[in-house]
C-alpha positions as CSV (number, residue, x, y, z in Angstrom):
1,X,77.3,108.8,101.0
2,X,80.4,107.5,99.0
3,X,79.5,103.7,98.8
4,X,79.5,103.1,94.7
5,X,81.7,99.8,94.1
6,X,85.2,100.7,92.1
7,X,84.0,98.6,89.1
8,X,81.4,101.6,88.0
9,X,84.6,103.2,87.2
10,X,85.5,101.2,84.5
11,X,88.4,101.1,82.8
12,X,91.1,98.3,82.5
13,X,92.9,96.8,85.8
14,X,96.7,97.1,85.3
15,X,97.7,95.5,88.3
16,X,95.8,92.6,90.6
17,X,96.8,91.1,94.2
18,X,100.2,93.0,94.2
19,X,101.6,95.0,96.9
20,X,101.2,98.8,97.8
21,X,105.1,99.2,96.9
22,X,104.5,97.3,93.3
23,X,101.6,100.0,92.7
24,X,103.6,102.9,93.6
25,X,106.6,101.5,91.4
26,X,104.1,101.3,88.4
27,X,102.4,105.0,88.9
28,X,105.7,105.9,89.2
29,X,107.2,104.6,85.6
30,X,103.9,105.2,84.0
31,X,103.7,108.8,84.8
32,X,105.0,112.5,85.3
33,X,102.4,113.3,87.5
34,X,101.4,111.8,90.4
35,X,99.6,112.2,93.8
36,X,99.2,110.8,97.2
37,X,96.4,109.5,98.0
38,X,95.6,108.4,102.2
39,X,92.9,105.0,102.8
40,X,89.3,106.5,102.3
41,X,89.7,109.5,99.8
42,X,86.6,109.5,98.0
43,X,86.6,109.9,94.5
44,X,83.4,110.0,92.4
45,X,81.1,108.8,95.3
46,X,83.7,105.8,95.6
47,X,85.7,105.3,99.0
48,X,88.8,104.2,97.9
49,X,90.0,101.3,99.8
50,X,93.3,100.7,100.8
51,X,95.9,99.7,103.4
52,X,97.9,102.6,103.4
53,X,98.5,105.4,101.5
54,X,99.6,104.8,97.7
55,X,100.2,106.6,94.3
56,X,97.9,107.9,92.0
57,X,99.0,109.2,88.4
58,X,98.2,111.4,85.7
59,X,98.6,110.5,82.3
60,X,97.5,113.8,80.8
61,X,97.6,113.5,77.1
62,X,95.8,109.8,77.3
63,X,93.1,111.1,79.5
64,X,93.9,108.5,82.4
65,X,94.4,108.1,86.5
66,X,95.9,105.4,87.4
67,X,94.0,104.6,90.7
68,X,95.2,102.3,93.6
69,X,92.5,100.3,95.4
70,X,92.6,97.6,98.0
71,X,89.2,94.7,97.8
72,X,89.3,92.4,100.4
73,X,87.8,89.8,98.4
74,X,90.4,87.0,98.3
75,X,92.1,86.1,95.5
76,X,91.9,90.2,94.3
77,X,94.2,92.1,97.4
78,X,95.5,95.4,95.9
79,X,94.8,96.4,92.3
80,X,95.7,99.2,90.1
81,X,93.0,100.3,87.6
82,X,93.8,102.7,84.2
83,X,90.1,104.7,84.6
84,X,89.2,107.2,81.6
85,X,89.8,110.9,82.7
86,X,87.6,114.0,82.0
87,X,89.4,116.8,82.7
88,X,87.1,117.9,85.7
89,X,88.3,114.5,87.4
90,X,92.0,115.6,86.9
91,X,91.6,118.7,88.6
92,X,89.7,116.7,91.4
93,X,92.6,115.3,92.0
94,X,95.2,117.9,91.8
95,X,93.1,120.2,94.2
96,X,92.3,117.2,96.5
97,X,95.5,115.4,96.8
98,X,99.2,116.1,97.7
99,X,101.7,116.1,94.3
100,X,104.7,114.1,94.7
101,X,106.2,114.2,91.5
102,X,109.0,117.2,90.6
């Protein structure tokens, strides 16, 4: 049952009470590959929160995703974490989610 909090990912947040357009604008510019990802795609046990669906990127040679999630907490609102990569977790989501980027 995926109900792991999105902190236990770790990693740096890049972005904090923005929109889902500001998120998508920063996957976008900050890399070559990136996904779609729909509200409640689980991704290491974690059910990612969010109010619609939203960007995720690769950044290959740093070993990053740049994942999207929404915590209804006030004061936090839509956030974009930079998570450390293994290269099982980028196939996860390459096989899991749709690619956007050319």
């Amino acid at each position: 049952m995926a109900s792991r909090c999105v902190n236990n990912l770790g990693g740096l947040v890049l972005l904090k009470d923005v929109t889902p357009d500001q998120v998508n604008d920063y996957v976008r510019k900050h890399s070559k590959e990136y996904y779609e990802m729909e509200p409640g795609f689980v991704f290491k046990e974690i059910r990612m929160l969010l109010k619609e669906p939203m960007l995720v990127g690769l950044q290959i040679r740093k070993g990053k995703i740049l994942m999207p999630f929404t915590k209804p907490c006030p004061g936090y609102g839509t956030m974009l974490f930079e998570i450390a990569a293994k290269d099982a977790d980028i196939e996860f989501i390459r096989d899991n989610l749709v690619k956007i980027s050319e």
